[in-house]
DRENDO-1510 file (C-alpha; in Angstrom, 1 decimal, always signed):
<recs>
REC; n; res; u; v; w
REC; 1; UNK; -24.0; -28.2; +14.3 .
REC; 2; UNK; -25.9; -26.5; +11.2 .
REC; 3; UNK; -23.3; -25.1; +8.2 .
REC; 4; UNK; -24.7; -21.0; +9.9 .
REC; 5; UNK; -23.3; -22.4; +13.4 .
REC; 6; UNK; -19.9; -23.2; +12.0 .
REC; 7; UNK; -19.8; -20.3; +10.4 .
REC; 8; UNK; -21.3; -18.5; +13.5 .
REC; 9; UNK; -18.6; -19.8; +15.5 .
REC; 10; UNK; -15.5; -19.4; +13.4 .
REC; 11; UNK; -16.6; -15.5; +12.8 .
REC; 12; UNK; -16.7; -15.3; +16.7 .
REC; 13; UNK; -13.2; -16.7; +16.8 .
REC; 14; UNK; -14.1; -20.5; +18.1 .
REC; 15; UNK; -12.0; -23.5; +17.5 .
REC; 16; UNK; -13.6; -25.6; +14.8 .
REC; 17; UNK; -13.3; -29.6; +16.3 .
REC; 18; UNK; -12.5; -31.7; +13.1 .
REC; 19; UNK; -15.9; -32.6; +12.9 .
REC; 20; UNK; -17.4; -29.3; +11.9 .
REC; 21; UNK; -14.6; -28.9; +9.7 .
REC; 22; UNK; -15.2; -32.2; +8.1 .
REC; 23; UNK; -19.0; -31.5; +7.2 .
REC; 24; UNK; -18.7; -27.8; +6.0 .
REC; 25; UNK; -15.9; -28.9; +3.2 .
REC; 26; UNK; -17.7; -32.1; +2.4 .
REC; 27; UNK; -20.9; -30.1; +1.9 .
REC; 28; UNK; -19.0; -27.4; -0.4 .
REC; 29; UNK; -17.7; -30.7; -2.7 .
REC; 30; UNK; -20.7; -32.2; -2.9 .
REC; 31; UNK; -23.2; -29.4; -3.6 .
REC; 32; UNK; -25.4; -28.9; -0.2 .
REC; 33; UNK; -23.4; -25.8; +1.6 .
REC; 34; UNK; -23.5; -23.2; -1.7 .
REC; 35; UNK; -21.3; -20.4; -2.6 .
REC; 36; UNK; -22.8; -17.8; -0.2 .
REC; 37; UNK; -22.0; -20.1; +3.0 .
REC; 38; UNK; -18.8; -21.2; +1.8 .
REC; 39; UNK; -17.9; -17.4; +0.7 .
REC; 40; UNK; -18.9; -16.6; +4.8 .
REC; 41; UNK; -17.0; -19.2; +6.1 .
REC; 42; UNK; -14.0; -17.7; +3.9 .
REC; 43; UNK; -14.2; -14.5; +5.3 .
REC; 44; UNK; -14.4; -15.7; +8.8 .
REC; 45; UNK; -11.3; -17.8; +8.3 .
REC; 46; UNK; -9.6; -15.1; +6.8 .
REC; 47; UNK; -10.5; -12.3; +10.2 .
REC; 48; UNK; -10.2; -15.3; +12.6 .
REC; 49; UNK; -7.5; -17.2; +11.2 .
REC; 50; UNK; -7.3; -20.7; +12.6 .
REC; 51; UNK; -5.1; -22.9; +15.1 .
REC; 52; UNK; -3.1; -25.4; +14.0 .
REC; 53; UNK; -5.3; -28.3; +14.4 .
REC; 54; UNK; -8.0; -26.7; +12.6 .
REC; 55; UNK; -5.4; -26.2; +9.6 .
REC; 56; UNK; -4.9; -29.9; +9.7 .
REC; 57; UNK; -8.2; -31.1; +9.8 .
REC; 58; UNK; -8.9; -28.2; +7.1 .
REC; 59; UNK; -6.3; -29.9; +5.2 .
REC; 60; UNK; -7.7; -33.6; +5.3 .
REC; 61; UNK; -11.0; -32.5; +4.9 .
REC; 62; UNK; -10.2; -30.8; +1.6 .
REC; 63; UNK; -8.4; -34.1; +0.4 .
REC; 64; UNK; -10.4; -36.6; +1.7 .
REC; 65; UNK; -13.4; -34.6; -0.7 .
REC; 66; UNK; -11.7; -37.1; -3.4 .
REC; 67; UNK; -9.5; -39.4; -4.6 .
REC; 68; UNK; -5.7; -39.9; -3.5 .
REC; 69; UNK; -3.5; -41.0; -6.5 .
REC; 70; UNK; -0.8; -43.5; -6.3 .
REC; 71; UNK; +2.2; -44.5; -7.9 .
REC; 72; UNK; +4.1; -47.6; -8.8 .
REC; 73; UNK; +7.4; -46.6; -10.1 .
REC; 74; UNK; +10.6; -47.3; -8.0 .
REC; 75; UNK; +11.7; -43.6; -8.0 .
REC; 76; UNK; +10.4; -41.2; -6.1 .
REC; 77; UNK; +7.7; -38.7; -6.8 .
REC; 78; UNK; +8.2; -35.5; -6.4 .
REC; 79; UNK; +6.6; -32.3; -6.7 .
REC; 80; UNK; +7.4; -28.3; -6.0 .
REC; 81; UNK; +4.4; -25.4; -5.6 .
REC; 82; UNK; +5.0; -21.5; -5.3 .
REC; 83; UNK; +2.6; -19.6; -3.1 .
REC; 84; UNK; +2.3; -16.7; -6.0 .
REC; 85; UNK; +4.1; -14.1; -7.9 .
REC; 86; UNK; +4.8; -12.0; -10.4 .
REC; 87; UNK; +6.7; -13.5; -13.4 .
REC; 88; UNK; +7.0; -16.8; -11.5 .
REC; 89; UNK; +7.6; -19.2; -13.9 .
REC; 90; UNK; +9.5; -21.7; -12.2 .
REC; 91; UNK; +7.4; -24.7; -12.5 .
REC; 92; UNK; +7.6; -24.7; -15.9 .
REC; 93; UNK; +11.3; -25.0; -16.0 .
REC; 94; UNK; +11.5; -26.9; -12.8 .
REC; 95; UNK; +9.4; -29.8; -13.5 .
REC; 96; UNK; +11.2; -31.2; -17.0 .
REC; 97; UNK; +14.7; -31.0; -15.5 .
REC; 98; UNK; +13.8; -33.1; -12.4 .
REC; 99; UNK; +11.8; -35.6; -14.6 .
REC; 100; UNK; +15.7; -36.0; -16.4 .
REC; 101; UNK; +17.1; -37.1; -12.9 .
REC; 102; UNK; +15.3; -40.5; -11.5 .
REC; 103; UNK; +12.1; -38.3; -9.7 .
REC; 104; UNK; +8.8; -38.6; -11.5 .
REC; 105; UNK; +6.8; -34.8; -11.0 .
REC; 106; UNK; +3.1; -35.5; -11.1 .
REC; 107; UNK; +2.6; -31.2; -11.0 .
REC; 108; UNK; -0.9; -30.4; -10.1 .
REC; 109; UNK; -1.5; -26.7; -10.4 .
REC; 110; UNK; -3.2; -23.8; -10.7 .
REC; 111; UNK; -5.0; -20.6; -12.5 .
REC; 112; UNK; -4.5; -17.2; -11.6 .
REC; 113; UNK; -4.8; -16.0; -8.0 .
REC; 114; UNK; -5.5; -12.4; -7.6 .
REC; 115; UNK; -2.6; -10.6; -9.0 .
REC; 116; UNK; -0.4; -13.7; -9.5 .
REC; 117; UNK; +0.2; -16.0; -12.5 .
REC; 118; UNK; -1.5; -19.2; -13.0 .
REC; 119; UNK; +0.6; -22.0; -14.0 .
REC; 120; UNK; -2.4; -23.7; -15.9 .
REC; 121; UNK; -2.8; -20.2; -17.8 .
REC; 122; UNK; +0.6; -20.0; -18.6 .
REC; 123; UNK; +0.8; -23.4; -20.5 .
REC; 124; UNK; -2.7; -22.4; -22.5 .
REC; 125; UNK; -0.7; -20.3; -24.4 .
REC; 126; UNK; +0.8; -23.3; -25.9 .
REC; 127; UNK; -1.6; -24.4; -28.7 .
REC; 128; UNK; -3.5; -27.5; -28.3 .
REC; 129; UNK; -2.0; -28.0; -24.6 .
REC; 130; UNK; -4.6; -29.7; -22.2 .
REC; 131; UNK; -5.0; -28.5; -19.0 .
REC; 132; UNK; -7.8; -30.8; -17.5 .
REC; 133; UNK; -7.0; -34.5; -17.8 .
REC; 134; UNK; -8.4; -37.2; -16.0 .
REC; 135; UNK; -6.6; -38.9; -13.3 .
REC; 136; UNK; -6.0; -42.1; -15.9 .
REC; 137; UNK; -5.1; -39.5; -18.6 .
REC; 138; UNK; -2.6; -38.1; -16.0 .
REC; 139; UNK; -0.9; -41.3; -14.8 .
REC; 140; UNK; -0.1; -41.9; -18.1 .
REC; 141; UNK; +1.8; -38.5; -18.7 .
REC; 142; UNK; +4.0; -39.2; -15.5 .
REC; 143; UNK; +4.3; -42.7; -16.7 .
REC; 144; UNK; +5.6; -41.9; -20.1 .
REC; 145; UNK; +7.7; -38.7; -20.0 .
REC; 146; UNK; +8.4; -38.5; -16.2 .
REC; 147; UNK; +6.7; -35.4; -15.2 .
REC; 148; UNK; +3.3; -33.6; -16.0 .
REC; 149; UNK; +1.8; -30.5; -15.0 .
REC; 150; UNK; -2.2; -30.3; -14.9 .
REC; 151; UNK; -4.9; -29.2; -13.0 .
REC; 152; UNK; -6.2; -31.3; -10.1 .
REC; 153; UNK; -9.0; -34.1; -11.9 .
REC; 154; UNK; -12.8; -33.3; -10.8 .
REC; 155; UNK; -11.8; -36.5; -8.3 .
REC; 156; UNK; -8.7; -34.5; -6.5 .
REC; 157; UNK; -9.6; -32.8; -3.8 .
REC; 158; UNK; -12.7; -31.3; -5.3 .
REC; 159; UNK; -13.2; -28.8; -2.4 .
REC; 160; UNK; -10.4; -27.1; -3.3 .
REC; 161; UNK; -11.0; -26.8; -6.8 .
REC; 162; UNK; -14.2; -25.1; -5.9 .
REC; 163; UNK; -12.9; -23.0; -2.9 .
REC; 164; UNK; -9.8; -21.7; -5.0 .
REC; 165; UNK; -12.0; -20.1; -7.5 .
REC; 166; UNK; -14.0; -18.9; -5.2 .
REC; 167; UNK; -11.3; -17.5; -2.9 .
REC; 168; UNK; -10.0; -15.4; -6.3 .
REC; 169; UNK; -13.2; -13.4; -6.0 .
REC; 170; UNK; -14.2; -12.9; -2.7 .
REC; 171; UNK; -10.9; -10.9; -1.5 .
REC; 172; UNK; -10.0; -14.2; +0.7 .
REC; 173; UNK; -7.0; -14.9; -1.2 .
REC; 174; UNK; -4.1; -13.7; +1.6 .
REC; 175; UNK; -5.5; -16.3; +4.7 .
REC; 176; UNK; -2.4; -18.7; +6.1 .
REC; 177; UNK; -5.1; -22.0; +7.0 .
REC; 178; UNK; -6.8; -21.2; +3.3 .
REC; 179; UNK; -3.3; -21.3; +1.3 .
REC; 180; UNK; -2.1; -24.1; +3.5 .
REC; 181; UNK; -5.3; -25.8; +2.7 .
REC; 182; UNK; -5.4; -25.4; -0.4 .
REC; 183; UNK; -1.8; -25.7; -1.3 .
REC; 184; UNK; -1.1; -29.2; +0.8 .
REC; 185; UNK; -4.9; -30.9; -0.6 .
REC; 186; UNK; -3.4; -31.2; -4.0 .
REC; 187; UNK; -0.1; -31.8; -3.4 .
REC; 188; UNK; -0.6; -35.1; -0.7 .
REC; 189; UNK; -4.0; -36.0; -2.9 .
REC; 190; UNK; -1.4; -36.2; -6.0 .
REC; 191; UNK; +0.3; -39.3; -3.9 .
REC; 192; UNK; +3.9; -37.0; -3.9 .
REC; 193; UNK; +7.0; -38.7; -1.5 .
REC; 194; UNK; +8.6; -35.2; -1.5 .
REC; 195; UNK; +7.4; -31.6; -1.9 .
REC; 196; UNK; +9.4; -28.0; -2.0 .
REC; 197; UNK; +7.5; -25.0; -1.2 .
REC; 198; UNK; +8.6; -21.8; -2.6 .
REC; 199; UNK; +6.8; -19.0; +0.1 .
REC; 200; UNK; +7.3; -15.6; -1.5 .
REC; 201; UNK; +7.1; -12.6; +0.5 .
REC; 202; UNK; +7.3; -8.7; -0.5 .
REC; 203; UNK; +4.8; -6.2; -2.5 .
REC; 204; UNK; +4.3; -9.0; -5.1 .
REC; 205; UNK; +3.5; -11.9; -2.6 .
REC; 206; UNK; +0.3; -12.8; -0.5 .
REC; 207; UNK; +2.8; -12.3; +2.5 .
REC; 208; UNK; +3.8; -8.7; +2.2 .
REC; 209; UNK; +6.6; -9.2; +5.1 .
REC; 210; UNK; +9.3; -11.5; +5.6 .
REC; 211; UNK; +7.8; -12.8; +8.6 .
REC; 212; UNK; +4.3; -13.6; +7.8 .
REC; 213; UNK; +6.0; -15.6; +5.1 .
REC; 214; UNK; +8.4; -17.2; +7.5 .
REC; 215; UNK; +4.9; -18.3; +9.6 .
REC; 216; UNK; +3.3; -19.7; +6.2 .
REC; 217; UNK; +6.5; -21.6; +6.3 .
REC; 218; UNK; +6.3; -23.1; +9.3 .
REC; 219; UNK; +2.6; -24.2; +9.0 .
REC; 220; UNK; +3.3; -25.4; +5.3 .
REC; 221; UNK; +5.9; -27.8; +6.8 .
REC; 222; UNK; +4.7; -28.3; +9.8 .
REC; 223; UNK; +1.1; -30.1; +8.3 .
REC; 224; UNK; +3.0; -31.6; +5.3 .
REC; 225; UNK; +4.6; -33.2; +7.4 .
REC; 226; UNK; +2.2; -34.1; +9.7 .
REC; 227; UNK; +0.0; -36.0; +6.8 .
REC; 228; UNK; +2.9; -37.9; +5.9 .
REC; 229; UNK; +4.7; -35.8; +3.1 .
REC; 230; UNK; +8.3; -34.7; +3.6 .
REC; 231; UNK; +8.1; -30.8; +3.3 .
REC; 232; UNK; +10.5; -28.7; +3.2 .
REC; 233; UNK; +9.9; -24.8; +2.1 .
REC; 234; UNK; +12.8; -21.8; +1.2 .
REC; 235; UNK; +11.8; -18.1; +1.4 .
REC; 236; UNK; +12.3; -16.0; -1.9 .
REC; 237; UNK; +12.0; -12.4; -2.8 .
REC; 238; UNK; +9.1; -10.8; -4.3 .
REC; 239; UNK; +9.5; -7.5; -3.8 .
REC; 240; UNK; +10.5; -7.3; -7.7 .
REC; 241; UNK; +9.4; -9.4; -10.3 .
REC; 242; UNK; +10.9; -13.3; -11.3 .
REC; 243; UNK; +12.7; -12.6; -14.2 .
REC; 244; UNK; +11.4; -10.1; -17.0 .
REC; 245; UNK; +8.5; -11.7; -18.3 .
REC; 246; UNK; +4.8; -11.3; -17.3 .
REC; 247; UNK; +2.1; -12.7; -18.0 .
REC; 248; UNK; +1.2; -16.1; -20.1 .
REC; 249; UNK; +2.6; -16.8; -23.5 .
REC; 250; UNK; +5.4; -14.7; -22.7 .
REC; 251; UNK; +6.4; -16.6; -19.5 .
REC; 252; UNK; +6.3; -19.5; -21.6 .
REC; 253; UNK; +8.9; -17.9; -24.2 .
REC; 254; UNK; +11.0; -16.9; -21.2 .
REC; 255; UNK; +11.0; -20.5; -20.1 .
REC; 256; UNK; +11.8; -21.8; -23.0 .
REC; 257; UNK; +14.9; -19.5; -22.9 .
REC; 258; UNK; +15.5; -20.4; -19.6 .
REC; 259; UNK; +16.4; -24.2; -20.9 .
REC; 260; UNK; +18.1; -23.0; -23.8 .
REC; 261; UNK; +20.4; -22.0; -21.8 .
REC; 262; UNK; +19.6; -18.4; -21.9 .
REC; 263; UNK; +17.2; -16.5; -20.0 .
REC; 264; UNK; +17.1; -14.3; -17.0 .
REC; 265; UNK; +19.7; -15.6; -14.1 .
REC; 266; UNK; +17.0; -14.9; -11.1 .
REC; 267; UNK; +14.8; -17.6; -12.7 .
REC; 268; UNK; +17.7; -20.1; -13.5 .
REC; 269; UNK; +19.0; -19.7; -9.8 .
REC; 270; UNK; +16.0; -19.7; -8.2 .
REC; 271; UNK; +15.1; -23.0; -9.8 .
REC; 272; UNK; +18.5; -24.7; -9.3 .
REC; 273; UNK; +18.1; -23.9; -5.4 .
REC; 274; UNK; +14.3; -25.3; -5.7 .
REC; 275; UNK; +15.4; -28.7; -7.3 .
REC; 276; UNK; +18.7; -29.0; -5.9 .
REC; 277; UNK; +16.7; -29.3; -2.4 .
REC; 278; UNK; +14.1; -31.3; -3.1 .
REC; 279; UNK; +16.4; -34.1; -5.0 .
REC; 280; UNK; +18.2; -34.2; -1.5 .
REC; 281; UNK; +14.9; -34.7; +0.8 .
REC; 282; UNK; +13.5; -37.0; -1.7 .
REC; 283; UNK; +16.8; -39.0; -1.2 .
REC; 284; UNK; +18.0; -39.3; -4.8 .
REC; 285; UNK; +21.3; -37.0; -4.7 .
REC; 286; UNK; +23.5; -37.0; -1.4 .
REC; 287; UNK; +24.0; -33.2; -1.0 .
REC; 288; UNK; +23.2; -29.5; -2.7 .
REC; 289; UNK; +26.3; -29.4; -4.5 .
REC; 290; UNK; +25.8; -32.4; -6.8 .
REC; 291; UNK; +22.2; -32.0; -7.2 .
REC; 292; UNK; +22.8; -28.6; -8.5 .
REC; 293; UNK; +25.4; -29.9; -10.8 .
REC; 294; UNK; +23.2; -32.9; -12.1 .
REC; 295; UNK; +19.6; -30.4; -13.0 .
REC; 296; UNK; +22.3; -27.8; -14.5 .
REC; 297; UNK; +23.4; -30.7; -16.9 .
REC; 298; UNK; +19.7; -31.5; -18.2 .
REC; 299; UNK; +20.5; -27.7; -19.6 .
REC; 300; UNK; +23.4; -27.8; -20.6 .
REC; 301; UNK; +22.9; -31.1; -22.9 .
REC; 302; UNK; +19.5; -30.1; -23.9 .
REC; 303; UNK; +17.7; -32.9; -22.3 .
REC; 304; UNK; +15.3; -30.5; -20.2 .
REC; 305; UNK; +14.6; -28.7; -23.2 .
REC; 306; UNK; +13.5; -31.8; -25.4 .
REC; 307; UNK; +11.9; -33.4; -21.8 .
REC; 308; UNK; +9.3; -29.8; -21.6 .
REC; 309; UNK; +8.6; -30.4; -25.2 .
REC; 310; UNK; +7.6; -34.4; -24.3 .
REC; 311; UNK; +5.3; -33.4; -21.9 .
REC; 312; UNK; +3.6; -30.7; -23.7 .
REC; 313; UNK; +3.1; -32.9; -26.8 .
REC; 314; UNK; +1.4; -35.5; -24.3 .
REC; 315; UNK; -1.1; -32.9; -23.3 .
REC; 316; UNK; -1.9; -32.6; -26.8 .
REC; 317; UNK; +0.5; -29.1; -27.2 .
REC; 318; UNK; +3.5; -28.2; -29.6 .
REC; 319; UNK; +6.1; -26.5; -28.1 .
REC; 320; UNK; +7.4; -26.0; -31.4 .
REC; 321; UNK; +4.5; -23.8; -32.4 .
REC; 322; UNK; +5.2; -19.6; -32.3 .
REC; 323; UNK; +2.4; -17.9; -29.1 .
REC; 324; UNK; +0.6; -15.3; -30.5 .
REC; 325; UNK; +1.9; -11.9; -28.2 .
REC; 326; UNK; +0.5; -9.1; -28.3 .
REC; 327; UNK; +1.0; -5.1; -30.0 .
REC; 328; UNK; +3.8; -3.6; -28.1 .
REC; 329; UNK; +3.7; -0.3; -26.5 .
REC; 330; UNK; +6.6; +1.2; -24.5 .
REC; 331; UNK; +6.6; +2.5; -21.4 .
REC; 332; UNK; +9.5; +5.3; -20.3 .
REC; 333; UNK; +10.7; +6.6; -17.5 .
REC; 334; UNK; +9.6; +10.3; -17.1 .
REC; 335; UNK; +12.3; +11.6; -14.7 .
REC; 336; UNK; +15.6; +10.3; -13.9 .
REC; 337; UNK; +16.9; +8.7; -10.8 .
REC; 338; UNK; +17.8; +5.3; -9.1 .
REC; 339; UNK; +14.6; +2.5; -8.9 .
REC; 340; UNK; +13.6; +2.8; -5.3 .
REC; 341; UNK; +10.7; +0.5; -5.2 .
REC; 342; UNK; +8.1; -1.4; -7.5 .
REC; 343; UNK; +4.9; -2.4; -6.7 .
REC; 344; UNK; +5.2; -5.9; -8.0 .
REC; 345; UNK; +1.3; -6.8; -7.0 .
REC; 346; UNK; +0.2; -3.8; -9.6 .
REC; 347; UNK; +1.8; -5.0; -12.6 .
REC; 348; UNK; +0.2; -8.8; -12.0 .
REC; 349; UNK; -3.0; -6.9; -12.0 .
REC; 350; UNK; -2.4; -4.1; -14.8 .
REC; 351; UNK; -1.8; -8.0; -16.7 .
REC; 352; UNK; -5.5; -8.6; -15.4 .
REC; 353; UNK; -6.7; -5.2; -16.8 .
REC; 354; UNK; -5.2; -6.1; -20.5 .
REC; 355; UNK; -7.6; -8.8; -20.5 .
REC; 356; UNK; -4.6; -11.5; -19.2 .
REC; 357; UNK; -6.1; -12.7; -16.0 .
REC; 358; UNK; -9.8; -13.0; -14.5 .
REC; 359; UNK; -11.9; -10.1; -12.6 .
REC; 360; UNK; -14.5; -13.0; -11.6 .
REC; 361; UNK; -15.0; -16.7; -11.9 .
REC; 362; UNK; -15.2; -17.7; -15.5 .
REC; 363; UNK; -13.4; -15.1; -17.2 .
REC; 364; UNK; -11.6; -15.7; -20.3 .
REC; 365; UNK; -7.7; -15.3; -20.7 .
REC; 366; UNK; -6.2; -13.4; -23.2 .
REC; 367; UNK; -2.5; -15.5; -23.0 .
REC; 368; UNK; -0.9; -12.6; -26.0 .
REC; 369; UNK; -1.1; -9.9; -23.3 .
REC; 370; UNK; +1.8; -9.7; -20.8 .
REC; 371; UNK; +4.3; -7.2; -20.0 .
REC; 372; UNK; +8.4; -7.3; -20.4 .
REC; 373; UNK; +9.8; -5.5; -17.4 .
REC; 374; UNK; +13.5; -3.7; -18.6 .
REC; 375; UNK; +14.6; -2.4; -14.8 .
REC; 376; UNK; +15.5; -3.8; -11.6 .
REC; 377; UNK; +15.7; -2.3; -7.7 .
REC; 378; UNK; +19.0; -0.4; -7.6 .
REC; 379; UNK; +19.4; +0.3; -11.5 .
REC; 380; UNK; +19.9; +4.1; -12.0 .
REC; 381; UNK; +17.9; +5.2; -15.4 .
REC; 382; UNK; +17.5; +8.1; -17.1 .
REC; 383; UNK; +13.9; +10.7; -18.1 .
REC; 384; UNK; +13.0; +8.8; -21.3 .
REC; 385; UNK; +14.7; +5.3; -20.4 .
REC; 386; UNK; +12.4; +2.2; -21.4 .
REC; 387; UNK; +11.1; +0.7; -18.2 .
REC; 388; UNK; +9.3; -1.9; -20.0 .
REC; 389; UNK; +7.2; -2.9; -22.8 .
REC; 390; UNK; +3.2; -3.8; -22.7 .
REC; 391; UNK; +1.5; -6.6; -25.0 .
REC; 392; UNK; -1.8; -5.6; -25.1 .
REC; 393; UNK; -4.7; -4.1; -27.3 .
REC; 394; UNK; -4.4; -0.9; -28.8 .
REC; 395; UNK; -7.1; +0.6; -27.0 .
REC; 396; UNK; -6.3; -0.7; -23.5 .
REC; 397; UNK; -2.5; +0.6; -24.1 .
REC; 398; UNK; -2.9; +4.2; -22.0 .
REC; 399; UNK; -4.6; +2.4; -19.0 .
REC; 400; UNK; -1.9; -0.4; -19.2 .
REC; 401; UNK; +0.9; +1.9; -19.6 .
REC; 402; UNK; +0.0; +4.2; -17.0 .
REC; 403; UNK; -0.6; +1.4; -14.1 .
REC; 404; UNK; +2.9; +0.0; -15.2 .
REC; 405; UNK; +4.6; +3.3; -15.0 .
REC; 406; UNK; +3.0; +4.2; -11.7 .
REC; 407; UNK; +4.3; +1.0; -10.2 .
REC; 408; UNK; +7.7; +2.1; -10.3 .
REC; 409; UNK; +9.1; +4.4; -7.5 .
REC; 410; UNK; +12.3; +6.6; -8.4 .
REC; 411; UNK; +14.1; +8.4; -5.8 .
REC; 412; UNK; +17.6; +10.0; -5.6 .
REC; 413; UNK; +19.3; +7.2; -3.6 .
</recs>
């Protein structure tokens, strides 16, 4: 079967046998099927959708395109990956304080995806702070400080790396098999005993119900599992954003805040759930309870804090350093009531509009923009109120301010 025939069939809603699968993503990694098959076969996907074997084989395909790391330590490695959001930093807090409790986190993450964050474009922000490291250069961050968080090598699962970008800009970001794919290729290509999925679901999520997020899931686990990594996966909110932070350098501040001991309490919970979870399936803590206990000690002693700092400095970074942020301009409420709604996904892309995030492959990121976001669902506020604060260029402040404002929904109850 020619590359158009699989594509042919999988737009007229056939199974794909492994096979066809197979060639289509091998021929992506290596050059022969080009960017207007693969963007086809995207779109069929995405109408179609696929069966669970087909995710599977999707899934091997994409990391049999490379390399699989490995790891000698005695401990286990672990890892954790969010399916998008708006302020989600949790990675970035996540990934020092399990590196302080006997797990090693070999991270392998990514840029921006339509109106969510990019882990990658977060740490950016920090000065000198490489991204791209080969897999040597990466088994050596893991090796010394316990836990590093860099893109996937040229050799991981490079159908992915060419599909993700390519899924940003073709409007075939929302697709169970493609984020199931894509998610799971890195993760099991990264060599990882353990692996927590945080699925988000609401107006700032790729799954915009609770259900839809409760099938990504199931498939999540379901083919982790199947190709030999112990998944597990917890539902979270994102019908409002992850603490009040958005956008790149900022996140990184709020972070930073986060293992100070400060910091919003969303992020710090949401992280201790995360971890405390994945210490238990990777077998290193007994139950919830004292796994919870032992990551809130790496903040309380300071050992997360000086742990981030470690792995930044081995990717060439200096936590240390101030990030450049952006001119602020206020944004107020302009008639009182009770915060009904926000339209989480519009604030990730007002961040896109301010020049932080990418309109096509390519872009460049400008990490000082970002937003701080004062209110919450529920709050009751007041005509003139501060609802939050923009960090961007002068002249792109009334087009920023304006999308921010009209995110937020204000009713009487």
């Amino acid at each position: 079967m020619n590359v158009a025939q699989i594509i042919e069939a999988k737009r007229d809603g056939k199974e794909l046998d492994a096979k066809s699968i197979q060639q289509i993503i091998a021929g992506y990694a290596d050059g022969s099927v080009p960017d207007y098959q693969m963007s086809a076969f995207a779109m069929a996907v995405y109408f179609q959708s696929m069966t669970e074997p087909e995710i599977v084989a999707l899934t091997k395909a994409m990391i049999d395109s490379g390399e699989r790391l490995t790891w000698d330590s005695a401990k286990p490695s672990v890892d954790k990956h969010s399916t998008g959001g708006v302020g989600d930093k949790i990675s970035i807090v996540l990934a020092p304080m399990l590196a302080c409790c006997d797990v090693e986190v070999p991270m392998i993450s990514g840029r921006g995806l339509g109106p969510t964050g990019g882990t990658l474009d977060k740490l950016e922000s920090i000065e000198g702070y490489r991204t791209e490291l080969s897999g040597d250069e990466f088994r050596s961050v893991v090796n010394w400080c316990g836990c590093s968080i860099a893109s996937a090598s040229a050799k991981l699962a490079p159908a992915d790396r060419k599909l993700y970008a390519l899924r940003d800009v073709t409007a075939t970001v929302p697709s169970i098999p493609l984020i199931v794919g894509s998610i799971l290729s890195k993760k099991i290509a990264a060599g990882v005993d353990a692996l927590v999925l945080d699925v988000k679901w609401g107006s700032g999520a790729f799954m915009k119900t609770i259900d839809d997020a409760n099938k990504l899931a199931d498939m999540l686990v379901t083919v982790g599992n199947q190709l030999g990594t112990k998944t597990i996966a917890e539902i979270s909110d994102m019908n409002q954003p992850l603490g009040k932070m958005i956008g790149n350098a900022v996140e990184i501040d709020e972070s930073v805040a986060v293992l100070e001991g400060d910091g919003p309490d969303d992020v710090r919970e949401l992280t201790l759930l995360l971890g405390s979870k994945l210490l238990v399936a990777a077998g290193t803590e007994p139950d919830q309870a004292i796994a919870t206990k032992r990551l809130q000690s790496t903040i309380d002693d300071g050992t997360a804090l000086k742990k981030l700092a470690e792995m930044v400095e081995a990717h060439g970074g200096d936590l240390s350093r101030p990030r450049k942020r952006a001119t602020s301009h206020p944004v107020t409420s302009i008639e009182s009531g009770v915060i009904t709604r926000i339209n989480t996904d519009r604030l990730g892309l007002a961040v896109i509009e301010m020049g932080g995030g990418r309109k096509k492959i390519g872009d460049p990121v400008d990490h000082s923009c970002g937003i701080e976001f004062c209110v919450r669902i529920g709050e009751q506020i007041s005509k003139g109120d501060a609802i939050a604060n923009v960090f961007c260029d002068e002249k792109l402040a009334p087009l920023a301010t304006n999308l921010v404002g009209a995110a937020i929904g204000i009713g009487t109850t």
